[in-house]
PyMOL Python script that loads the backbone (N, CA, C, O; Angstrom):
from pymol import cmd

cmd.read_pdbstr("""\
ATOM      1  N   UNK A   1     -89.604  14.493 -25.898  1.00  0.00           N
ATOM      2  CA  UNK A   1     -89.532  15.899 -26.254  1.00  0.00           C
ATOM      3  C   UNK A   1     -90.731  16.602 -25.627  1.00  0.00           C
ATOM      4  O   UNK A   1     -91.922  16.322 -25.759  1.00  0.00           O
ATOM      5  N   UNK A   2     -90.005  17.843 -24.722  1.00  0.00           N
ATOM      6  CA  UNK A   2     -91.898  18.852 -24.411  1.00  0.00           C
ATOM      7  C   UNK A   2     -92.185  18.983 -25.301  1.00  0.00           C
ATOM      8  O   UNK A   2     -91.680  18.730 -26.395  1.00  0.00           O
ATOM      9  N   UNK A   3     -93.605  19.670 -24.808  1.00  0.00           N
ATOM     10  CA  UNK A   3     -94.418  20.406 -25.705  1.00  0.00           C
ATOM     11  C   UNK A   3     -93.747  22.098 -25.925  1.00  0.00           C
ATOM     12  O   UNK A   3     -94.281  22.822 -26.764  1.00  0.00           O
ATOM     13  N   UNK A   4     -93.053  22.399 -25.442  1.00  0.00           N
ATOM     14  CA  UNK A   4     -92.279  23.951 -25.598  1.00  0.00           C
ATOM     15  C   UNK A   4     -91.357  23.471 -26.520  1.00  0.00           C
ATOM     16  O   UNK A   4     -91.209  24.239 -27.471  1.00  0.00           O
ATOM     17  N   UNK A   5     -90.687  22.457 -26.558  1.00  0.00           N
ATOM     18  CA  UNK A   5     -89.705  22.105 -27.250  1.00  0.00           C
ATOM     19  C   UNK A   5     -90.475  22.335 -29.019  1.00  0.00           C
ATOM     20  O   UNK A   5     -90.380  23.267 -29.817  1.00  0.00           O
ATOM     21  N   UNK A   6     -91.320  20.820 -29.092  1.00  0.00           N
ATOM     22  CA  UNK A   6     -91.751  20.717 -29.760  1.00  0.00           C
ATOM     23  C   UNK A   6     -92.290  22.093 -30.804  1.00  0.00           C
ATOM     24  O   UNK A   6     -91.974  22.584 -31.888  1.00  0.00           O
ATOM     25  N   UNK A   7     -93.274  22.325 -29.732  1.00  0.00           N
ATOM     26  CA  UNK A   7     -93.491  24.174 -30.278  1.00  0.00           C
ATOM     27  C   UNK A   7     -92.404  25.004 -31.332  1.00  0.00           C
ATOM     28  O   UNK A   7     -92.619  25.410 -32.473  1.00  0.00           O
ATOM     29  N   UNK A   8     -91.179  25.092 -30.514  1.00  0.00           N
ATOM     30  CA  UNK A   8     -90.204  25.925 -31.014  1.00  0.00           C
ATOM     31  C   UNK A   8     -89.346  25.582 -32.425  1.00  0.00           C
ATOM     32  O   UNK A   8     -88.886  26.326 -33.291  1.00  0.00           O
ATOM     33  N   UNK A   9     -89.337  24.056 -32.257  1.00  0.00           N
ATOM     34  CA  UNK A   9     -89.212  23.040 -33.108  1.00  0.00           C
ATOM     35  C   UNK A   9     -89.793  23.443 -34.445  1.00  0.00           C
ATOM     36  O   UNK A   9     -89.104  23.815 -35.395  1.00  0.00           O
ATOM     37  N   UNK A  10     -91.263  23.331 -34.450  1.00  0.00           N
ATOM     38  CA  UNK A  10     -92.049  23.647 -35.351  1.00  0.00           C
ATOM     39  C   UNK A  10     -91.894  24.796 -35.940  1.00  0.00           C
ATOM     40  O   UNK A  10     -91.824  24.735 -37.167  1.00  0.00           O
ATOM     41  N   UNK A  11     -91.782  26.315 -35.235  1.00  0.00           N
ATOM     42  CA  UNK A  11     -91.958  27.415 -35.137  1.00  0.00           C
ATOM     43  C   UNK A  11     -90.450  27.685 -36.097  1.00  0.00           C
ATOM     44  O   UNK A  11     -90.479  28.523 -36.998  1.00  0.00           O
ATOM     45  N   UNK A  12     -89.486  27.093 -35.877  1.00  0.00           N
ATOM     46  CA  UNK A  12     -88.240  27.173 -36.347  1.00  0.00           C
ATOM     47  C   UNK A  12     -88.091  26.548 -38.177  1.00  0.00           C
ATOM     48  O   UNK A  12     -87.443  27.071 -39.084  1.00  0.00           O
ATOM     49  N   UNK A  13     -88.958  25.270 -38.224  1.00  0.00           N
ATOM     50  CA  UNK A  13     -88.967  24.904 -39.147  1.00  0.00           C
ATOM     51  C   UNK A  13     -89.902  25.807 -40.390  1.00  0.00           C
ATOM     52  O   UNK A  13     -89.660  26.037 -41.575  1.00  0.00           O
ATOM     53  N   UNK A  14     -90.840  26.105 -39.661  1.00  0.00           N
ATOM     54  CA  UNK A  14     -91.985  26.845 -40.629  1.00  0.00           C
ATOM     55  C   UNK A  14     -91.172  28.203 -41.274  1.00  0.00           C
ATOM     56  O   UNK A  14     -91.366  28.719 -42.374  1.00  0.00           O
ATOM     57  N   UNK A  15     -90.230  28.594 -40.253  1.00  0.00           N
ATOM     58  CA  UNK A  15     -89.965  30.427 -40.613  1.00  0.00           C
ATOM     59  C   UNK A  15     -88.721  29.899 -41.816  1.00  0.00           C
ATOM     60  O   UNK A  15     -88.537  30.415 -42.919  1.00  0.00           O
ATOM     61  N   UNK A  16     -88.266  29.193 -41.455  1.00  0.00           N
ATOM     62  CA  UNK A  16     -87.316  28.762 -42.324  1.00  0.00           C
ATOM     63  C   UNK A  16     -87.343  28.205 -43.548  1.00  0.00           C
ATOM     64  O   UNK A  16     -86.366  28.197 -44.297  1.00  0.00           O
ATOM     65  N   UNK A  17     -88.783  27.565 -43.902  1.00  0.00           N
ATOM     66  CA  UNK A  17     -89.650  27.358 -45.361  1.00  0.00           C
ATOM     67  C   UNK A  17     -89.951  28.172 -45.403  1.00  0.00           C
ATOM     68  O   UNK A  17     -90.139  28.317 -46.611  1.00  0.00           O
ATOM     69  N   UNK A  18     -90.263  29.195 -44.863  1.00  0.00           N
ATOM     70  CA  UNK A  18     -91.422  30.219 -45.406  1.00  0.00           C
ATOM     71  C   UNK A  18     -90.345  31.404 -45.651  1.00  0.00           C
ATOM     72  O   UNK A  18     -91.015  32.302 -46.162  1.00  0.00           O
ATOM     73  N   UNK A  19     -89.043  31.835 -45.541  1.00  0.00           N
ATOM     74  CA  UNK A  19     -88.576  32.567 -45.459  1.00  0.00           C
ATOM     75  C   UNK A  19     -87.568  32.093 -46.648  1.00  0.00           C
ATOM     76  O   UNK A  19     -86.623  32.860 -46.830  1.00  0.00           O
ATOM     77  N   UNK A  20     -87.627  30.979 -47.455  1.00  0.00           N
ATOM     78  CA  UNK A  20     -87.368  30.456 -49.167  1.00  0.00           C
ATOM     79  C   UNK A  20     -87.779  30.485 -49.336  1.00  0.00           C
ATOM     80  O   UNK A  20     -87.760  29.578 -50.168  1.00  0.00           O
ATOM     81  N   UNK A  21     -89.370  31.216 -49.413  1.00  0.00           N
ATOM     82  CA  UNK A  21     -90.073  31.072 -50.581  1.00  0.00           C
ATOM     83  C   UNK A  21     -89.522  32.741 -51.202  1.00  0.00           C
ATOM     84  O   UNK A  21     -88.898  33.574 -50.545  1.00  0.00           O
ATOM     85  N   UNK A  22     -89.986  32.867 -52.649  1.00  0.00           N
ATOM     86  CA  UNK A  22     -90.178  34.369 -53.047  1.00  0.00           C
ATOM     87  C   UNK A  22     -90.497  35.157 -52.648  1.00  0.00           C
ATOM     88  O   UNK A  22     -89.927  36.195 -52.311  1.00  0.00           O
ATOM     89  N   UNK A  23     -92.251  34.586 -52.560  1.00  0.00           N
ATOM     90  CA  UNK A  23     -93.377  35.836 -52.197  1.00  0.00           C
ATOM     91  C   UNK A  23     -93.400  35.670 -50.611  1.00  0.00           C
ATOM     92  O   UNK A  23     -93.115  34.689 -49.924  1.00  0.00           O
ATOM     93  N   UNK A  24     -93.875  37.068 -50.218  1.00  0.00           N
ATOM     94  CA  UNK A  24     -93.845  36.787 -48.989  1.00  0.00           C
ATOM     95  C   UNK A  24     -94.982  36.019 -48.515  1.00  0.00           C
ATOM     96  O   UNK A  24     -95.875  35.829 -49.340  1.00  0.00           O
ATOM     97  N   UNK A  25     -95.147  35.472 -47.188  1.00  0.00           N
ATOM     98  CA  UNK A  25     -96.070  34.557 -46.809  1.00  0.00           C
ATOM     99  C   UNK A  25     -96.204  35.068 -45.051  1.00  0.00           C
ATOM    100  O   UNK A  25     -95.457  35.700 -44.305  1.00  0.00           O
ATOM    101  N   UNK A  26     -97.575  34.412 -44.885  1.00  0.00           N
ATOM    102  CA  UNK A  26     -97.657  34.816 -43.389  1.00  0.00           C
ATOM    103  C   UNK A  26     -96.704  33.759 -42.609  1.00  0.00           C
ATOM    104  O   UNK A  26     -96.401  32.658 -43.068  1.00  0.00           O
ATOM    105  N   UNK A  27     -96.336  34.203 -41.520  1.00  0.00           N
ATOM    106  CA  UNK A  27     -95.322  33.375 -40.183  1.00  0.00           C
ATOM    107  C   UNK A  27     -96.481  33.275 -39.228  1.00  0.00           C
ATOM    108  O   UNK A  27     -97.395  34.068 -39.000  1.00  0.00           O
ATOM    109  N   UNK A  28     -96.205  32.101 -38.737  1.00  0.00           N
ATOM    110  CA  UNK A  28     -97.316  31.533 -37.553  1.00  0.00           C
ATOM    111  C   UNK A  28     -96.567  31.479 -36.522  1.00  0.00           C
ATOM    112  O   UNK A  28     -95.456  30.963 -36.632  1.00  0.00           O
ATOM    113  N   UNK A  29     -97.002  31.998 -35.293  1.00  0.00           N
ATOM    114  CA  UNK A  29     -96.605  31.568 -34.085  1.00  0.00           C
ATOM    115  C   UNK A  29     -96.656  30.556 -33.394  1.00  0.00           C
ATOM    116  O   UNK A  29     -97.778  30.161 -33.708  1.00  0.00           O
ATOM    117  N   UNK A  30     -96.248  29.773 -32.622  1.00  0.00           N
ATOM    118  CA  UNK A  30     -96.483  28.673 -32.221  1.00  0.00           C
ATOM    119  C   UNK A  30     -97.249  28.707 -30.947  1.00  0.00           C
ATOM    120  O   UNK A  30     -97.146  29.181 -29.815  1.00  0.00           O
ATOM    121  N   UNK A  31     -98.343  27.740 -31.894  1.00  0.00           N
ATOM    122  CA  UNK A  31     -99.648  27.691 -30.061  1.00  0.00           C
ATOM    123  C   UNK A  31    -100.248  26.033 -30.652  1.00  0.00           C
ATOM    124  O   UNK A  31     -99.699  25.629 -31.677  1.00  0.00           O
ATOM    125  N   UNK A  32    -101.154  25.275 -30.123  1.00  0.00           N
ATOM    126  CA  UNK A  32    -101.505  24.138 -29.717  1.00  0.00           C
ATOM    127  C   UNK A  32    -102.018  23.482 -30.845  1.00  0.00           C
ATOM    128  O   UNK A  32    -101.833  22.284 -31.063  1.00  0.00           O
ATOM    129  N   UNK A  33    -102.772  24.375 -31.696  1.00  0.00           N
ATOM    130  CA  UNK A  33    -103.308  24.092 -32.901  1.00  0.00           C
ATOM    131  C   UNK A  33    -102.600  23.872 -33.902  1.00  0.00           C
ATOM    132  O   UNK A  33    -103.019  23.134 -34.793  1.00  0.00           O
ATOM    133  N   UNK A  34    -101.148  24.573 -33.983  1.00  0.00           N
ATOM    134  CA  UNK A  34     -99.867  24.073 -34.954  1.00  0.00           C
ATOM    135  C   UNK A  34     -99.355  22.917 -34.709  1.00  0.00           C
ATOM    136  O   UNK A  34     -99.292  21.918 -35.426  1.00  0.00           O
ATOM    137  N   UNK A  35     -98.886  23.158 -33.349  1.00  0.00           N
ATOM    138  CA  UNK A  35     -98.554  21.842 -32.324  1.00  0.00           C
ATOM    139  C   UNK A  35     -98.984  20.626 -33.118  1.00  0.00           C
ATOM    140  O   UNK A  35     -98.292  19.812 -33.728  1.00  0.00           O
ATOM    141  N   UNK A  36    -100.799  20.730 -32.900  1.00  0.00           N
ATOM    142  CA  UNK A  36    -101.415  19.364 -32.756  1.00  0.00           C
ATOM    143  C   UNK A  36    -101.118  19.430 -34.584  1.00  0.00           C
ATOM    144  O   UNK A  36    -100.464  18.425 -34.861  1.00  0.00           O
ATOM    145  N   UNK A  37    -101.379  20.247 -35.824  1.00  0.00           N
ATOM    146  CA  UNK A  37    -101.866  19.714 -36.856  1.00  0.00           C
ATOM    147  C   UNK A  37    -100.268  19.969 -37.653  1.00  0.00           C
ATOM    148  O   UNK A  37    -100.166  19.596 -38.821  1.00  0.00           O
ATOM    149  N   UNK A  38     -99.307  20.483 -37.099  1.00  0.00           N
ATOM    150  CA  UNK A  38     -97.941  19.907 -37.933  1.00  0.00           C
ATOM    151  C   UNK A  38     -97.361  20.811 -39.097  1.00  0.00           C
ATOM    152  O   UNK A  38     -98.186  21.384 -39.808  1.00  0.00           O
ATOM    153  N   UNK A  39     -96.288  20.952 -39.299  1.00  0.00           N
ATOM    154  CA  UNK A  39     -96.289  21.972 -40.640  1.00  0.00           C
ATOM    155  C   UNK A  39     -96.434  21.690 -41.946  1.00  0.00           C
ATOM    156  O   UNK A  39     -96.345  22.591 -42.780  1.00  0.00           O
ATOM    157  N   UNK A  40     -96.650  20.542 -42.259  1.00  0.00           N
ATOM    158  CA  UNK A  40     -97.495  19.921 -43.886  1.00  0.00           C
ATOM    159  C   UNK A  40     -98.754  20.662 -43.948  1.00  0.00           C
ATOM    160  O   UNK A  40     -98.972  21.487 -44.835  1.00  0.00           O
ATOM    161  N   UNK A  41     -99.803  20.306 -42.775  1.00  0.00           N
ATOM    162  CA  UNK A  41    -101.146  21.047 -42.511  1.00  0.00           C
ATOM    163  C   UNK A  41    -101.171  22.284 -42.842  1.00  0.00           C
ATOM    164  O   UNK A  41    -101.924  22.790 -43.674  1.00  0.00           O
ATOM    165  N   UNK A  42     -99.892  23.117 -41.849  1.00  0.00           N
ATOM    166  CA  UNK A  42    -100.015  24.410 -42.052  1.00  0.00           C
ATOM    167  C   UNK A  42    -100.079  24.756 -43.323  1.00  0.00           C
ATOM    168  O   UNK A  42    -101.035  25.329 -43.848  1.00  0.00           O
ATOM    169  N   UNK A  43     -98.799  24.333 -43.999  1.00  0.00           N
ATOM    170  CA  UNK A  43     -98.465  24.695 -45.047  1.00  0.00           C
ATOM    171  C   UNK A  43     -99.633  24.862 -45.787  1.00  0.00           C
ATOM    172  O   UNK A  43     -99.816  26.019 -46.165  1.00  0.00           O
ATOM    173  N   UNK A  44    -100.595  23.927 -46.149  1.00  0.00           N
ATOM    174  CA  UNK A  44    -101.639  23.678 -46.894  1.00  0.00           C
ATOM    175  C   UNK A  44    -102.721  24.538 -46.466  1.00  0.00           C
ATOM    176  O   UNK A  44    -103.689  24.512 -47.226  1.00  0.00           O
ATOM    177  N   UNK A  45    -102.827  25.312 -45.431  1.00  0.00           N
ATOM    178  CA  UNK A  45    -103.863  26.125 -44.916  1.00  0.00           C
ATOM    179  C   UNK A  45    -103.299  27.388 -45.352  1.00  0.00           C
ATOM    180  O   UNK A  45    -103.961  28.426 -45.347  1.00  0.00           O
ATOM    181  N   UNK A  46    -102.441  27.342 -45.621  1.00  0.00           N
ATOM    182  CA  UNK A  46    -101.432  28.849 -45.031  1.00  0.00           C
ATOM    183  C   UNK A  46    -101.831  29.346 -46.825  1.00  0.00           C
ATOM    184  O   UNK A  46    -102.283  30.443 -47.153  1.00  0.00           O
ATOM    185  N   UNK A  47    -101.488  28.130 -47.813  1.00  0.00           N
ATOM    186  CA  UNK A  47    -102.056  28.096 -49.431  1.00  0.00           C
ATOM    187  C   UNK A  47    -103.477  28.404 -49.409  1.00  0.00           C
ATOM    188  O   UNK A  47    -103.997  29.459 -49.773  1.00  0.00           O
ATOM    189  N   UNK A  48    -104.083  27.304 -48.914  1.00  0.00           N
ATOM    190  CA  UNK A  48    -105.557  27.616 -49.018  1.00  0.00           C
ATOM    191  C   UNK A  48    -106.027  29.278 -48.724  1.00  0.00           C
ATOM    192  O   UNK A  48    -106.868  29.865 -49.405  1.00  0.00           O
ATOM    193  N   UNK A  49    -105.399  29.789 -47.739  1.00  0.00           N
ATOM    194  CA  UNK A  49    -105.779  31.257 -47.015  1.00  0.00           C
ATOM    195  C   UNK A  49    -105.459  32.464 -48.384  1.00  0.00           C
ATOM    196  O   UNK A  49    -106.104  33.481 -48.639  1.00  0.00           O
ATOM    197  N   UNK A  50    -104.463  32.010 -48.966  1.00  0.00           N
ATOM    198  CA  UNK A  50    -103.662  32.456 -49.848  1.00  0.00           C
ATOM    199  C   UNK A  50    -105.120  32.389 -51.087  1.00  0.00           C
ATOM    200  O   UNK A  50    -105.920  33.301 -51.297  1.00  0.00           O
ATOM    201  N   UNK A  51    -105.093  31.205 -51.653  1.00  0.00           N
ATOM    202  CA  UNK A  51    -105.899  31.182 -52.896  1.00  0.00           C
ATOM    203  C   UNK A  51    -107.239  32.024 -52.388  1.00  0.00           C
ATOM    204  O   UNK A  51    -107.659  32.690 -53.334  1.00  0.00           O
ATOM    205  N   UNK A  52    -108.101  32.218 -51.102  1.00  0.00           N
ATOM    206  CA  UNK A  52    -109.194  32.113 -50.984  1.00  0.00           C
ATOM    207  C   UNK A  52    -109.021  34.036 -51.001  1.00  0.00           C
ATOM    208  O   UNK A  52    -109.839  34.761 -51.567  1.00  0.00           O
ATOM    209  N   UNK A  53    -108.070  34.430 -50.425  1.00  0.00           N
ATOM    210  CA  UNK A  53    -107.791  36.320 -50.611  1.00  0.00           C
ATOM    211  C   UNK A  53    -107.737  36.360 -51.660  1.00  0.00           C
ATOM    212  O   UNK A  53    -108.481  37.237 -52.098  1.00  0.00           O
ATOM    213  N   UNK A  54    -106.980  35.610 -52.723  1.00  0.00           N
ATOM    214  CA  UNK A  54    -106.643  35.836 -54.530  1.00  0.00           C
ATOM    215  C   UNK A  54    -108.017  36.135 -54.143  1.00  0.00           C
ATOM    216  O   UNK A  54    -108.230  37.164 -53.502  1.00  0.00           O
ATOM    217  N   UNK A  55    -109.179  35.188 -54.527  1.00  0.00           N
ATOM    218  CA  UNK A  55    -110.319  35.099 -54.649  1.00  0.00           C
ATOM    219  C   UNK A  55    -111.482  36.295 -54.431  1.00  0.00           C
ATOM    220  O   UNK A  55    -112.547  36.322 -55.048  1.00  0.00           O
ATOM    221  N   UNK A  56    -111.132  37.105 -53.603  1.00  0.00           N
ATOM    222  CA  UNK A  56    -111.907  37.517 -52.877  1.00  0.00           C
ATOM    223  C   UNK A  56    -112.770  38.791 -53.464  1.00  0.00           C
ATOM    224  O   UNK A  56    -112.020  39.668 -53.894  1.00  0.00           O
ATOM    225  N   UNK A  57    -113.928  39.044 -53.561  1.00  0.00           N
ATOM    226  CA  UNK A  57    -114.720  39.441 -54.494  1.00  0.00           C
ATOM    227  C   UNK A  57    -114.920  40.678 -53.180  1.00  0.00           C
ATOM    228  O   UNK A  57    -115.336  40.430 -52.049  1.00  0.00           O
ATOM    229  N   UNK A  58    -114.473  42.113 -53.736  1.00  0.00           N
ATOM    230  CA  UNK A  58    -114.709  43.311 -53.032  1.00  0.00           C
ATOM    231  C   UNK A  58    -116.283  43.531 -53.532  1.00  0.00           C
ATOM    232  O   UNK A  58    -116.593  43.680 -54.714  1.00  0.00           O
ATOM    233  N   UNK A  59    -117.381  43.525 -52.228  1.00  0.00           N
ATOM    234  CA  UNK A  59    -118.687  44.158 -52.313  1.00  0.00           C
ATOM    235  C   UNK A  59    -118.346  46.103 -52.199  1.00  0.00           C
ATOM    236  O   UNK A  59    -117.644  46.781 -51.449  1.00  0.00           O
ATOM    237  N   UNK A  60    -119.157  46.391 -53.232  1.00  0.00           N
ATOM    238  CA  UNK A  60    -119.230  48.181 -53.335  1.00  0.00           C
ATOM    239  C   UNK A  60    -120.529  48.227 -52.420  1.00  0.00           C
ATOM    240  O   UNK A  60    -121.451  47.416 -52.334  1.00  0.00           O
ATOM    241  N   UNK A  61    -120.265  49.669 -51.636  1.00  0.00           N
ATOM    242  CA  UNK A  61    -119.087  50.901 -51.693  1.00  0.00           C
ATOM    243  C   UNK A  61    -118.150  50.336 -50.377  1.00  0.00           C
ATOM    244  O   UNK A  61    -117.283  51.131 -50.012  1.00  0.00           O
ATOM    245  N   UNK A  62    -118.223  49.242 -49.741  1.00  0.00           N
ATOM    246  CA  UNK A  62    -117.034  48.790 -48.933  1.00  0.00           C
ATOM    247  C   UNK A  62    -115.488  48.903 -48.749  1.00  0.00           C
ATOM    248  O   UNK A  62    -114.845  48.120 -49.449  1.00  0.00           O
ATOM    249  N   UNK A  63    -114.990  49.480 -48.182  1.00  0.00           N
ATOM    250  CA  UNK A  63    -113.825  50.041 -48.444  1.00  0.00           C
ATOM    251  C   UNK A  63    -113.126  48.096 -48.095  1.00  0.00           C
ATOM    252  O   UNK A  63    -113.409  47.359 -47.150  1.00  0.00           O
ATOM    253  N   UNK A  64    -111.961  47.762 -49.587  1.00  0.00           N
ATOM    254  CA  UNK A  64    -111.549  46.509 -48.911  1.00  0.00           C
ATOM    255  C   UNK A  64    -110.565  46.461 -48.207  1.00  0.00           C
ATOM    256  O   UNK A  64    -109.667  47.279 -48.009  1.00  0.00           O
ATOM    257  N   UNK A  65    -110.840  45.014 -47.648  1.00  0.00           N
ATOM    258  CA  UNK A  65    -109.710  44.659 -46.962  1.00  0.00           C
ATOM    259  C   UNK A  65    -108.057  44.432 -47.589  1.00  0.00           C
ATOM    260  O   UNK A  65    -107.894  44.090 -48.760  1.00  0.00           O
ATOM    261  N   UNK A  66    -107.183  44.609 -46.887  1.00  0.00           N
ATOM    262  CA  UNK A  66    -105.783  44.116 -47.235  1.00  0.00           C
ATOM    263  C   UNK A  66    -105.740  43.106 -47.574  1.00  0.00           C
ATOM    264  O   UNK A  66    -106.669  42.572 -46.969  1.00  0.00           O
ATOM    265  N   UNK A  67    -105.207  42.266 -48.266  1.00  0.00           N
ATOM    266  CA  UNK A  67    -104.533  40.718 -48.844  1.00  0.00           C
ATOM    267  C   UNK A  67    -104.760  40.307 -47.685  1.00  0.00           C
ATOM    268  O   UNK A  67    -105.638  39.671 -47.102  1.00  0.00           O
ATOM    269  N   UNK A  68    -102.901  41.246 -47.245  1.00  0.00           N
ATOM    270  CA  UNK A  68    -102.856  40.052 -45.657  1.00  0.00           C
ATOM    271  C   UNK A  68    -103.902  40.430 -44.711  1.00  0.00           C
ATOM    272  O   UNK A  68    -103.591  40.219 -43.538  1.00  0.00           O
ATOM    273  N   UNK A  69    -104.986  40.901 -44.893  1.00  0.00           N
ATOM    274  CA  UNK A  69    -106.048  40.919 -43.732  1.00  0.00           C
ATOM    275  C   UNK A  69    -106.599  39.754 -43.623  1.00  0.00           C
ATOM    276  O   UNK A  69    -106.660  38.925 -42.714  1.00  0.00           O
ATOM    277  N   UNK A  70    -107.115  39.830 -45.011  1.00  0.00           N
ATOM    278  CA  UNK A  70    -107.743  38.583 -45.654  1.00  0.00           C
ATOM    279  C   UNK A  70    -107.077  36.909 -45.309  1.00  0.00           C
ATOM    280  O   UNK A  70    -107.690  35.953 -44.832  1.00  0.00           O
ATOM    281  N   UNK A  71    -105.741  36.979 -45.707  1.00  0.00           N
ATOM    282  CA  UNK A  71    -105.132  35.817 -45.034  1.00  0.00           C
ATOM    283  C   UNK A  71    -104.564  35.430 -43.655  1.00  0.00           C
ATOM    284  O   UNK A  71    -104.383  34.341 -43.110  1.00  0.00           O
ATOM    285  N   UNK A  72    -104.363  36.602 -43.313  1.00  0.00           N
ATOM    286  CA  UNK A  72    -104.710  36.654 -41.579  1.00  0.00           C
ATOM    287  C   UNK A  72    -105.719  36.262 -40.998  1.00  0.00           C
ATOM    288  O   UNK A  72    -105.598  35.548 -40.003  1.00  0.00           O
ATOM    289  N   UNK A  73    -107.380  36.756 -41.638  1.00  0.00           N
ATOM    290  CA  UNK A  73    -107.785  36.341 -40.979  1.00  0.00           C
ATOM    291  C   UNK A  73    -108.509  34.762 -40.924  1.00  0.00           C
ATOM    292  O   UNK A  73    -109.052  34.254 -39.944  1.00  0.00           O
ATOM    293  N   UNK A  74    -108.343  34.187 -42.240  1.00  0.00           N
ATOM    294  CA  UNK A  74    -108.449  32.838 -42.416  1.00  0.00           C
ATOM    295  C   UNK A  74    -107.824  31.685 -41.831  1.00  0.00           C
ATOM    296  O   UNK A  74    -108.227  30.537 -41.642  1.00  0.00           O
ATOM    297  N   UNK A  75    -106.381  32.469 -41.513  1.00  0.00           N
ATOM    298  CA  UNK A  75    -105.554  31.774 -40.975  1.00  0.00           C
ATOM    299  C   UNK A  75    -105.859  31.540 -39.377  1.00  0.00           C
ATOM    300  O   UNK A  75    -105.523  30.488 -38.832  1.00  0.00           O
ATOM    301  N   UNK A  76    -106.572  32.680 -38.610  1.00  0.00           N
ATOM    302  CA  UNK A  76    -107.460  32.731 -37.448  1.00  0.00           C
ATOM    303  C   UNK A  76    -108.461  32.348 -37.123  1.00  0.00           C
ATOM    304  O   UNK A  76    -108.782  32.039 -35.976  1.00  0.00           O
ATOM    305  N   UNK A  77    -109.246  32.300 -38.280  1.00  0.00           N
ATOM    306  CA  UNK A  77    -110.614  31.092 -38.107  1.00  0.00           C
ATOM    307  C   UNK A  77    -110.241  29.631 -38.378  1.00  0.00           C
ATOM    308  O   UNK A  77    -111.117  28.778 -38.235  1.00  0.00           O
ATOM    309  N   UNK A  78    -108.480  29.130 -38.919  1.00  0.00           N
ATOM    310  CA  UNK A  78    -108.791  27.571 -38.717  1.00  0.00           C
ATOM    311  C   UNK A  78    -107.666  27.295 -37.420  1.00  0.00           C
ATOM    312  O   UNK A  78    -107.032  26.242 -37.355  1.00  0.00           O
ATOM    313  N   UNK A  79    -107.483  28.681 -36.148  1.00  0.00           N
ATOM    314  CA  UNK A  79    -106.948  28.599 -35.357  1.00  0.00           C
ATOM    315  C   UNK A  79    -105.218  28.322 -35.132  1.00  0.00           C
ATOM    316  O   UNK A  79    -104.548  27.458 -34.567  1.00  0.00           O
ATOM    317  N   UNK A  80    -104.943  29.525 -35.883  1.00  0.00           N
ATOM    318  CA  UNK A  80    -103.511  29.377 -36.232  1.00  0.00           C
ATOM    319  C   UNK A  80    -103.159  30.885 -35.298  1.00  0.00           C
ATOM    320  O   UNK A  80    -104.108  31.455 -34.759  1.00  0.00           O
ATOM    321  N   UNK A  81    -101.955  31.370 -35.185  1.00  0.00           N
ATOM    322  CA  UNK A  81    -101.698  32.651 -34.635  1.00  0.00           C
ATOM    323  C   UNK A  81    -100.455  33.648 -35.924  1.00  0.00           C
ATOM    324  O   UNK A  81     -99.236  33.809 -35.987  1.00  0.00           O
ATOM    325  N   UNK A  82    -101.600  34.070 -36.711  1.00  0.00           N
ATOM    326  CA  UNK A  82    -100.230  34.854 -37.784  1.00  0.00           C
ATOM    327  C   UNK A  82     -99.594  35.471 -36.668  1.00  0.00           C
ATOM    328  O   UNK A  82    -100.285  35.696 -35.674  1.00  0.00           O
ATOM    329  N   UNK A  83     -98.049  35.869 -36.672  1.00  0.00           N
ATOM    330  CA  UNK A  83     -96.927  36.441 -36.290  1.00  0.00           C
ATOM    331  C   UNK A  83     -96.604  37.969 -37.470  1.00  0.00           C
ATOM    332  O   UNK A  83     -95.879  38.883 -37.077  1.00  0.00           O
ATOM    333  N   UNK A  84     -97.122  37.997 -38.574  1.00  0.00           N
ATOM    334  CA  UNK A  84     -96.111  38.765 -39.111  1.00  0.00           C
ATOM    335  C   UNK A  84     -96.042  37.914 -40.702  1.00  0.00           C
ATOM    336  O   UNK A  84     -96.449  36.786 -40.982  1.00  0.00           O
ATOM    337  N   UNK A  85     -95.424  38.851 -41.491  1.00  0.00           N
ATOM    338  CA  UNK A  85     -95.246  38.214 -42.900  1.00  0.00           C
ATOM    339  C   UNK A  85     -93.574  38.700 -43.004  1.00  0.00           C
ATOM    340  O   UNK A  85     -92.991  39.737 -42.688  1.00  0.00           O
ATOM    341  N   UNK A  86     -93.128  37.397 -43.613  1.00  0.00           N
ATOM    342  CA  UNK A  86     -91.548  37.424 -44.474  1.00  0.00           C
ATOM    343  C   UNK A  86     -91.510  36.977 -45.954  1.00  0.00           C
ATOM    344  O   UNK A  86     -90.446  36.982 -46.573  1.00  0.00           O
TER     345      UNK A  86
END
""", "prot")
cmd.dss("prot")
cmd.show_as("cartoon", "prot")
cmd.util.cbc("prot")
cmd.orient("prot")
């Protein structure tokens, strides 16, 4: 199997869990770092990104960030590519 294959593979499986769940959730695009760490991983990052925005303690007078900013951008520092939320 390529690696495009594979990619799309992945990319197909993730939108398709993530698009049963309730709440909405971020969609990842497929790039090298999904590739290499699989959609169990994701999944578990994609939560983690999730609990760590619940979390997130607004400093005053800072105007805050969005949820999904917040999990966007977590999801970008452990090198994922959000697509979009479903």
């Amino acid at each position: 199997m390529n690696q495009a294959s594979l990619k799309t593979g992945l990319f197909l499986f993730l939108s398709a869990g993530l698009s049963a769940c309730v709440t909405q959730r971020p969609v990842l695009l497929p790039n090298d770092h999904l590739a290499r760490v699989g959609p169990s991983a994701a999944e578990r990052d994609i939560d983690e990104c999730v609990r760590r925005a619940a979390q997130y303690e607004f400093p005053e007078p800072s105007p805050p960030p969005s949820y999904r900013d917040l999990v966007d951008g977590c999801l970008r520092e452990k090198g994922y590519e959000p697509g979009g939320w479903k």
